[in-house]
C-alpha positions as CSV (number, residue, x, y, z in Angstrom):
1,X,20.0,-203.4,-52.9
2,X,22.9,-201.8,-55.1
3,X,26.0,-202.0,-53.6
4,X,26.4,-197.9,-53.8
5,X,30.4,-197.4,-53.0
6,X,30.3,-199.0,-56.6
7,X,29.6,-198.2,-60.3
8,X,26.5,-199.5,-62.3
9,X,27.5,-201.6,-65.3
10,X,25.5,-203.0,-68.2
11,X,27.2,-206.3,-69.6
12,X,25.8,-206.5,-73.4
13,X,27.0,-209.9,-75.1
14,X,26.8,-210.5,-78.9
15,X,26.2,-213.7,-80.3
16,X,26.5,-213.2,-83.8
17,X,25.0,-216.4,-85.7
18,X,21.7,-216.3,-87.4
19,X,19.7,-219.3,-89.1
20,X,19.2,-217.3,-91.6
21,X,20.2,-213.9,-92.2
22,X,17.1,-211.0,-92.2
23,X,17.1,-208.8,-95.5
24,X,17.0,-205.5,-93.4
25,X,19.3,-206.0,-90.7
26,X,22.5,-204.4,-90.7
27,X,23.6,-205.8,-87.4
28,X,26.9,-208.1,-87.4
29,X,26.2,-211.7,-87.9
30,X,27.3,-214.8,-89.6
31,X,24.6,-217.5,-90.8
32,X,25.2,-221.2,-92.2
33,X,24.8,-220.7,-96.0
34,X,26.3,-217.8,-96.2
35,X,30.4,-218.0,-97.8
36,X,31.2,-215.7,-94.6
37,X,30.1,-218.8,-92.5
38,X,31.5,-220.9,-94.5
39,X,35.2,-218.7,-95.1
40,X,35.5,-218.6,-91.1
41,X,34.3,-222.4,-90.8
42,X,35.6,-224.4,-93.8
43,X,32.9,-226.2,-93.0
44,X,28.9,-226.8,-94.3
45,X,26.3,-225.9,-92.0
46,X,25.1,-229.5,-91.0
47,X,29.1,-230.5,-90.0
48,X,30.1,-227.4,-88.6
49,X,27.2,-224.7,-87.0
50,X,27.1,-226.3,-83.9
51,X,30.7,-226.8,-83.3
52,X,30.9,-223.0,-84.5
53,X,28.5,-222.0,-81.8
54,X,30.4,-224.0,-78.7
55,X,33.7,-222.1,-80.2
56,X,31.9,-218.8,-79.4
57,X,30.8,-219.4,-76.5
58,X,34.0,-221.1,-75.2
59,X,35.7,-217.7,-76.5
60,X,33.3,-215.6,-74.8
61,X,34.3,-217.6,-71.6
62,X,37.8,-216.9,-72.1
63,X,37.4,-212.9,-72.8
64,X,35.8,-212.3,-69.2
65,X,38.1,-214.8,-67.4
66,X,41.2,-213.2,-69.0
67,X,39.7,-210.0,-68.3
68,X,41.1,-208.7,-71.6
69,X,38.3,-206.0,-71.9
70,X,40.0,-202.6,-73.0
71,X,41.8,-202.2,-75.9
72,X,46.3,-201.3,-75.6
73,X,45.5,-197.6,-76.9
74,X,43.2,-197.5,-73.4
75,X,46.4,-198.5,-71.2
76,X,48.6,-196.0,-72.7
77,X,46.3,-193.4,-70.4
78,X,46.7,-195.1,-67.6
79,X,43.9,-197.6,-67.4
80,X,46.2,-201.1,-67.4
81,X,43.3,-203.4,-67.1
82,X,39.4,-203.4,-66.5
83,X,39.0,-203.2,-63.0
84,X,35.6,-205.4,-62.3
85,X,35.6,-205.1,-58.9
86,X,35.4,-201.2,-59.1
87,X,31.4,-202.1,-60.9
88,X,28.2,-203.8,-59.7
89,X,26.2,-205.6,-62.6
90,X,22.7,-204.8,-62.9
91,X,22.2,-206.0,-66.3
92,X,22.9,-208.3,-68.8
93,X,21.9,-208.2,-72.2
94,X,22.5,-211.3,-75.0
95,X,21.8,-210.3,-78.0
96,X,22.3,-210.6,-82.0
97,X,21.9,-212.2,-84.0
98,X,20.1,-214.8,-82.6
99,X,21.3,-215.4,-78.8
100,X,18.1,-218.4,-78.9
101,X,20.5,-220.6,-81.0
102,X,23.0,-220.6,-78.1
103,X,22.1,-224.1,-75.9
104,X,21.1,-224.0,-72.4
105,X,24.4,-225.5,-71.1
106,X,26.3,-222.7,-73.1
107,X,24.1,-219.5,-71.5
108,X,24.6,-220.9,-68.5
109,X,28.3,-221.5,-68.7
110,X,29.0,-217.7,-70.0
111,X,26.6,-216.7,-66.7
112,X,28.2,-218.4,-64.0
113,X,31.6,-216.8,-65.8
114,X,29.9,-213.5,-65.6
115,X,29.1,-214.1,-62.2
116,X,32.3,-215.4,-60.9
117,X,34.4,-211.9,-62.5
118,X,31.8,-209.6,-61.2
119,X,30.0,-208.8,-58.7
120,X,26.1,-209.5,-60.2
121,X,23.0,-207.9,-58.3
122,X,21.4,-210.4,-56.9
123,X,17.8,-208.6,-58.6
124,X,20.0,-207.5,-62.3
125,X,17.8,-207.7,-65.2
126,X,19.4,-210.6,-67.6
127,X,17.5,-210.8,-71.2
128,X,18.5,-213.2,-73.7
129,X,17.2,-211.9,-77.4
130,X,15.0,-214.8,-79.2
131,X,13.4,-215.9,-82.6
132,X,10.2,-217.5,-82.2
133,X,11.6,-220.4,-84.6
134,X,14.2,-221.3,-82.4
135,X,12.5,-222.1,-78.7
136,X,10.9,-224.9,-77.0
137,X,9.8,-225.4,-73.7
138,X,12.3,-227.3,-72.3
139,X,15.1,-224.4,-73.7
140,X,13.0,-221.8,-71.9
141,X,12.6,-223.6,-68.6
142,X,16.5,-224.1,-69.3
143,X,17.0,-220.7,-69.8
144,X,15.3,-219.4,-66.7
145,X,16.8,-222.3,-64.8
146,X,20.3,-220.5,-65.7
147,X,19.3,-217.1,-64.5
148,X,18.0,-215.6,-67.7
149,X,14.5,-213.3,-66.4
150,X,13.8,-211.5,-69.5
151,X,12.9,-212.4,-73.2
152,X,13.1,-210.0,-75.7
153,X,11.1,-212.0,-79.1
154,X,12.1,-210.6,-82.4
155,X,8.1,-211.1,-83.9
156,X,8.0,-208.3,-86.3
157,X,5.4,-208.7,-87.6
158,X,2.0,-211.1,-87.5
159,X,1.1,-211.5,-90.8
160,X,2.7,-214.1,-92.6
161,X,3.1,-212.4,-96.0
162,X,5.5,-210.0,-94.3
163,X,7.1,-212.6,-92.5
164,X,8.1,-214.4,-95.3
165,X,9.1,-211.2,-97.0
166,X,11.4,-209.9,-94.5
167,X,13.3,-213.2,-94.2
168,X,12.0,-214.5,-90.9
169,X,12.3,-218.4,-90.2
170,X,9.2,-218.4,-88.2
171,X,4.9,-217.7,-89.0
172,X,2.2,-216.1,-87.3
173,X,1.3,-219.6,-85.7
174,X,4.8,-220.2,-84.0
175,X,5.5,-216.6,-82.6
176,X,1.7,-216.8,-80.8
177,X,3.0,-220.4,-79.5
178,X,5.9,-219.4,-78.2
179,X,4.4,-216.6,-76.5
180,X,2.4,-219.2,-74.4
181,X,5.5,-221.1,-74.0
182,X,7.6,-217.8,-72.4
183,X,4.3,-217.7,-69.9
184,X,4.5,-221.5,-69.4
185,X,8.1,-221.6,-68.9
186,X,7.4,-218.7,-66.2
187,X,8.8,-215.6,-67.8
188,X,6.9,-212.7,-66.3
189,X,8.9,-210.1,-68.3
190,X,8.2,-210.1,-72.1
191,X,9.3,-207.7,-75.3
192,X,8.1,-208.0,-78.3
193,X,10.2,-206.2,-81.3
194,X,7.9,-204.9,-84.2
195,X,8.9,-203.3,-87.4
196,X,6.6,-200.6,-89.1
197,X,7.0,-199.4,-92.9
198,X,7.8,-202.5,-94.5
199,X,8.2,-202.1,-97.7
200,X,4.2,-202.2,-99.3
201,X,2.9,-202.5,-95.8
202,X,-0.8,-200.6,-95.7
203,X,-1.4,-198.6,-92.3
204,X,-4.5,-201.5,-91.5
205,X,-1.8,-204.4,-91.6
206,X,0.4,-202.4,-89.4
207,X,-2.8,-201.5,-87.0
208,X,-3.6,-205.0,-87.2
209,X,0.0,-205.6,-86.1
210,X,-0.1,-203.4,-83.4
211,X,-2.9,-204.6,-81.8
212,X,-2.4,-208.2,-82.2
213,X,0.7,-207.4,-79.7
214,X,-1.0,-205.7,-77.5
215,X,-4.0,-208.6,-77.2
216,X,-0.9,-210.7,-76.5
217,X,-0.7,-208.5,-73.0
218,X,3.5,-208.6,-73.0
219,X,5.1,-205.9,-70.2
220,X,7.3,-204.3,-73.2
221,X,7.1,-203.4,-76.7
222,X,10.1,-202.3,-79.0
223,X,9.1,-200.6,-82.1
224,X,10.7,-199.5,-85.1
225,X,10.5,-198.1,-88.0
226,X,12.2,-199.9,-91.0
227,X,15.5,-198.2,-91.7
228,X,17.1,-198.9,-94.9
229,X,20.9,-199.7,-94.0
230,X,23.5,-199.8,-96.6
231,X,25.1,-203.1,-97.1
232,X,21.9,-205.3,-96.5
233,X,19.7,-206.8,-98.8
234,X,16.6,-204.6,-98.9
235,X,19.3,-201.4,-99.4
236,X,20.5,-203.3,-102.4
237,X,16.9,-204.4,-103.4
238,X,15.7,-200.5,-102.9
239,X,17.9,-199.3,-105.2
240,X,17.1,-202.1,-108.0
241,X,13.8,-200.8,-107.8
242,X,12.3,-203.5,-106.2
243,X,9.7,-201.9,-103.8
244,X,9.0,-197.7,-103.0
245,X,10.4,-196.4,-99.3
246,X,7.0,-195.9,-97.2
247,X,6.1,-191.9,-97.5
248,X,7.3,-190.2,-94.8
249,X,3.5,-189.5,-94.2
250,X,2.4,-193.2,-94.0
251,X,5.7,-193.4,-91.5
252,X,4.3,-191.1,-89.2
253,X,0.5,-191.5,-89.5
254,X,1.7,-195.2,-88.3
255,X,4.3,-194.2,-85.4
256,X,1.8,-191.2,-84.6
257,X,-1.4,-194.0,-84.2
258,X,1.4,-196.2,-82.6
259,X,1.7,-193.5,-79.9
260,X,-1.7,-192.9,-79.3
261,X,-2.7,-197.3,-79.3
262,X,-0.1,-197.7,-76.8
263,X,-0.6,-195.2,-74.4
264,X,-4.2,-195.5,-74.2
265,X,-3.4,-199.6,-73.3
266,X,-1.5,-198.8,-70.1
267,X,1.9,-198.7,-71.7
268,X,4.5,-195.5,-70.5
269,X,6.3,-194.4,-73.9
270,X,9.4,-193.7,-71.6
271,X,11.6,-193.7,-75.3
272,X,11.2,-192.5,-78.7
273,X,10.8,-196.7,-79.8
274,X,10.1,-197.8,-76.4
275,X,7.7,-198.5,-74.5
276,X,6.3,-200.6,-71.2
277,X,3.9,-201.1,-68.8
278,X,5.2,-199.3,-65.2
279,X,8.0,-200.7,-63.2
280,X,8.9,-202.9,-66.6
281,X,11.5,-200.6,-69.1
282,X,14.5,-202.3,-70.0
283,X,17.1,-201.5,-67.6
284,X,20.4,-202.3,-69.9
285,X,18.6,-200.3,-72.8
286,X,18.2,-197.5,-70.2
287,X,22.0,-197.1,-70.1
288,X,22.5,-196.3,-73.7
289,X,20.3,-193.2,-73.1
290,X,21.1,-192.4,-69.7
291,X,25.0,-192.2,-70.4
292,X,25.7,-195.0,-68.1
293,X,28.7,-197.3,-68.6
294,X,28.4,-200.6,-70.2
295,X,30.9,-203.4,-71.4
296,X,30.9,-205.7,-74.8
297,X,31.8,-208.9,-75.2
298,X,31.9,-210.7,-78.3
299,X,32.5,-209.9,-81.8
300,X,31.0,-206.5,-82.7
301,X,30.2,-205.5,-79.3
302,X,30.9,-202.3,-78.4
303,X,32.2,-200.3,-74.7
304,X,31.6,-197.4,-73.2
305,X,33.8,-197.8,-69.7
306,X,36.1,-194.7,-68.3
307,X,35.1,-192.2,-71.0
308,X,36.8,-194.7,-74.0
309,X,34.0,-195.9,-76.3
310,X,35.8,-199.1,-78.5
311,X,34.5,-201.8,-80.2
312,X,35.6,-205.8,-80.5
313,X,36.4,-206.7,-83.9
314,X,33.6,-207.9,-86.3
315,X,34.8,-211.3,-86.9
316,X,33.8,-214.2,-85.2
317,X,36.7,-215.8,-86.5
318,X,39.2,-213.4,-85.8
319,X,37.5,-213.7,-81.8
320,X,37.9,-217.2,-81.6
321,X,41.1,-217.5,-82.8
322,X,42.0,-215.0,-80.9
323,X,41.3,-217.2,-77.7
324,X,42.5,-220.6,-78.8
325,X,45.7,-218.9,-78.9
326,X,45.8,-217.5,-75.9
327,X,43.7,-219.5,-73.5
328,X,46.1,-219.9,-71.5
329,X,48.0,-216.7,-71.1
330,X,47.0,-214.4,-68.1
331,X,44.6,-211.0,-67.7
332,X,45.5,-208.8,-70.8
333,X,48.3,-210.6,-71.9
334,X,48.2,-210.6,-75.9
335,X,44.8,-209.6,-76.4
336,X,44.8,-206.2,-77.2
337,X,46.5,-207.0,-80.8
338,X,43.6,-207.0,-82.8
339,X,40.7,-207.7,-80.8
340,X,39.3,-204.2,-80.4
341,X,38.8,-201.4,-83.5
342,X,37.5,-198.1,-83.3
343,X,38.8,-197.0,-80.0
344,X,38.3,-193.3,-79.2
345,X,38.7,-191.2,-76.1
346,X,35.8,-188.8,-75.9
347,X,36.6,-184.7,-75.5
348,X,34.3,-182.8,-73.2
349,X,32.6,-182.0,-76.5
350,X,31.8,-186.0,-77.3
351,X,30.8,-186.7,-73.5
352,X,28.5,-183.7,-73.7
353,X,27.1,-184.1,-77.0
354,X,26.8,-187.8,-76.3
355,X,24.5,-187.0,-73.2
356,X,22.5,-184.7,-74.5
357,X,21.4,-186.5,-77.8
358,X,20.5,-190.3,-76.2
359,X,19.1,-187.8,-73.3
360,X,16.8,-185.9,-76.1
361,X,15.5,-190.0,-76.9
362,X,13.3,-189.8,-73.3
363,X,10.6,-187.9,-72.7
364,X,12.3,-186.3,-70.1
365,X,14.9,-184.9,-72.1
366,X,17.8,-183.0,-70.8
367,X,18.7,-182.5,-67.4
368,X,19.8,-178.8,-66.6
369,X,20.8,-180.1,-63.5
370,X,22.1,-183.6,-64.1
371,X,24.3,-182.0,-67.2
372,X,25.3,-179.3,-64.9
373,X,26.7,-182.3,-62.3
374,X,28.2,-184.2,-64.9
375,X,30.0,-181.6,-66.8
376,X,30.6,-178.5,-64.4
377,X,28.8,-176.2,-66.9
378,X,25.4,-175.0,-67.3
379,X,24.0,-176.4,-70.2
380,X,22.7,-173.2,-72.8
381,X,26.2,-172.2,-72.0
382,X,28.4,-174.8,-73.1
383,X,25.8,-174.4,-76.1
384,X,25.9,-170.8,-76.4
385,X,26.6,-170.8,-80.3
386,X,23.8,-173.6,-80.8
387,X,21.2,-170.9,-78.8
388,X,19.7,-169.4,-82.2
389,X,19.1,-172.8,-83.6
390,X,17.5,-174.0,-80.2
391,X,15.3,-171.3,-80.1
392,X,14.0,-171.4,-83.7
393,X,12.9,-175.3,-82.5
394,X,11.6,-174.2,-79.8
395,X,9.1,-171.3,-81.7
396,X,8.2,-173.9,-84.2
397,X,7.5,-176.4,-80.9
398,X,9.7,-178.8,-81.7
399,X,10.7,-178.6,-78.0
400,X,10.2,-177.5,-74.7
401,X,12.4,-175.5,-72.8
402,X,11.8,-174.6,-68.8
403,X,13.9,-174.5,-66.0
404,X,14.5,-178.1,-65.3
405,X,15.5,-179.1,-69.0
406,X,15.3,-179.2,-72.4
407,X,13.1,-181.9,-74.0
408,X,11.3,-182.9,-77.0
409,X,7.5,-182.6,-78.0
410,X,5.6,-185.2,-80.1
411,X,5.8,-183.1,-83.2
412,X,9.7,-182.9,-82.8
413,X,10.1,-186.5,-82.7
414,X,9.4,-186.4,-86.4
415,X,12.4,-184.0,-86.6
416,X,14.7,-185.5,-83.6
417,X,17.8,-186.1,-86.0
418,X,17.9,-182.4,-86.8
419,X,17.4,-181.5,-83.8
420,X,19.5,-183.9,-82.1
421,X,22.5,-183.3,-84.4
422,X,22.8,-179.8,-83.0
423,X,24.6,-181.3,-79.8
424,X,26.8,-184.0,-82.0
């Protein structure tokens, strides 16, 4: 049972290395080939990845035993260090980049860390982020062995074309294998990540797709559509011409039949690009939505603890530098130079809008009540001059209004980021 004199935390660790980096991902990470690999490492990536990945993790280890988790602009409010004992874990979340590359003596390593500095439910959901091309058997029964009871498997797709075109390491062949290894190595809680509108992708592939997963019978599916993100490789090849964006029609005649697949197999949409089977959505993911409070550690990873939302710097150099210098020095003792970036202290106004957007993600929505108790206000009146503009959604049924909340209907999904950028 949750210890309930204390506050839920999410712990959400970022390992940032990649075998190869994906052409649509805009996430932070670092592969061997690449000159930012080889800028940090001075190194190729036969001499130098895997001594890259034990400096991370060794790093990692030192950032939660120093305890150096909030940034110096938090302590000039009063907050002088991250309190762990004031929290009860009831999730952790590796992810990436490819967490999968990390050994089993490293995961377990950063766990028993974890599990030393805070105080871990005993039942906290713990999901380690995977590519099919980079587990075996024996890493899986390692995994598990170190506490790990929830893989999350970055598929994407089953057809191989795609596969290849998207800049995945792994086939059709070894994602369906290592699916049978995640049930042989005893995992009883399984995502699987899929990616709609790829670029030339026909609404039979993605169908095919679809229910390929589903035949695959895993207790979670995260689905998204492609999203073309500046600085990545399919931005650049988009705007060389290379392929069309999918027509916003073709986008939602496949997230639309998505919907309709999904729900009709047993699965509880219980987020606009979620969905599970009951008693299995993803806990940490839930806390991103449900304005709960959650910690980063790693390069990249980002914090929302106290009402200060900071991020650590995106360098995996910078972070492991960071730590061989001052190993040794005690809790939050020289690391709040230039470990952290982007460190804000939300208003009423950001708390509020913050809540009500990642709230408008669920399909219950809004809270009346639950805004109400977190913000001493009633909702429609802290959003008095936003009325009009709720209303006109709400005559075109983009939403649903009633006495417990405000929430979205199917057809305002299509038009969430207008809707939900009323409240940012």
């Amino acid at each position: 049972m949750p210890d309930e004199s204390k506050k839920s935390l999410g712990i959400y660790i970022h390992v940032p290395f990649c075998v190869r980096k994906c052409g649509y991902c805009g996430f932070y990470s670092i592969a061997p080939r690449d000159d930012v690999f080889k800028e940090a490492f001075e190194d190729s990536f036969d001499d130098a990845f895997e001594d890259a990945l034990e400096k991370y993790a060794i790093a990692v280890e030192k950032q939660i035993l120093n305890g150096s988790f909030l940034p110096r602009e938090v302590a000039t409010f009063g907050i002088d260090h991250f309190d762990a004992h004031k929290y009860s874990v009831d999730s952790i979340f590796f992810g990436g980049g490819t967490p999968s590359l990390l050994s089993t003596e490293y995961i377990h390593k950063i766990l028993n860390v974890v599990d030393s500095t805070f105080s871990v439910e005993k039942n906290a959901e713990i999901t380690i982020e995977s590519n099919p091309g980079t587990l075996t058997l024996e890493k899986l029964k390692g995994y598990k062995a170190a506490g790990i009871n929830r893989i999350s498997l970055g598929i994407q797709s089953f057809n191989d074309d795609e596969l290849l075109q998207i800049g995945r390491i792994h086939d059709t062949k070894t994602a369906l294998k290592t699916v049978e290894l995640c049930r042989k190595a005893g995992f009883e809680n399984l995502n699987l990540d899929l990616i709609f509108s790829l670029p030339n992708q026909s609404f039979e592939i993605w169908e095919s797709n679809l229910k390929k997963a589903i035949s695959l019978s895993p207790e979670h599916l995260s689905i998204y559509g492609l999203q073309l993100e500046e600085g990545t490789e399919f931005f650049e090849r988009f705007n060389a011409g290379e392929f069309d964006e999918t027509s916003d029609e073709l986008d939602r005649k496949m997230y639309h039949r998505t919907c309709d697949i999904l729900v009709d197999s047993g699965f509880e949409h219980y987020e606009i690009s979620n969905w599970a089977k009951p008693g299995f959505e993803c806990r940490h993911n839930l806390k991103y939505w449900q304005f709960d409070e959650y910690l980063g550690i790693g390069p990249s990873a980002a914090s929302f603890v106290d009402g200060f939302r900071f991020e650590v710097q995106p360098s995996v150099k910078d972070f492991i530098s960071n730590y061989e210098e001052n190993m040794d020095k005690p809790r939050d003792a020289g690391q709040r130079t230039t470990l952290f970036s982007d460190v804000h202290k939300n208003t009423l106004r950001d708390s509020a809008g913050e809540f009500a957007f990642t709230a408008l993600r669920t399909p219950d929505g809004i809270s009346f009540d639950k805004f109400k108790k977190e913000f001493g206000v009633e909702f429609l009146k802290f959003y008095e001059k936003e009325k009009p503009e709720i209303e006109r959604f709400k005559t075109l049924g983009d939403v649903e209004i009633d006495e417990l909340g405000l929430r979205l209907t199917r057809k305002g999904i299509d038009v969430s980021n207008s809707i939900m950028a009323l409240f940012v």
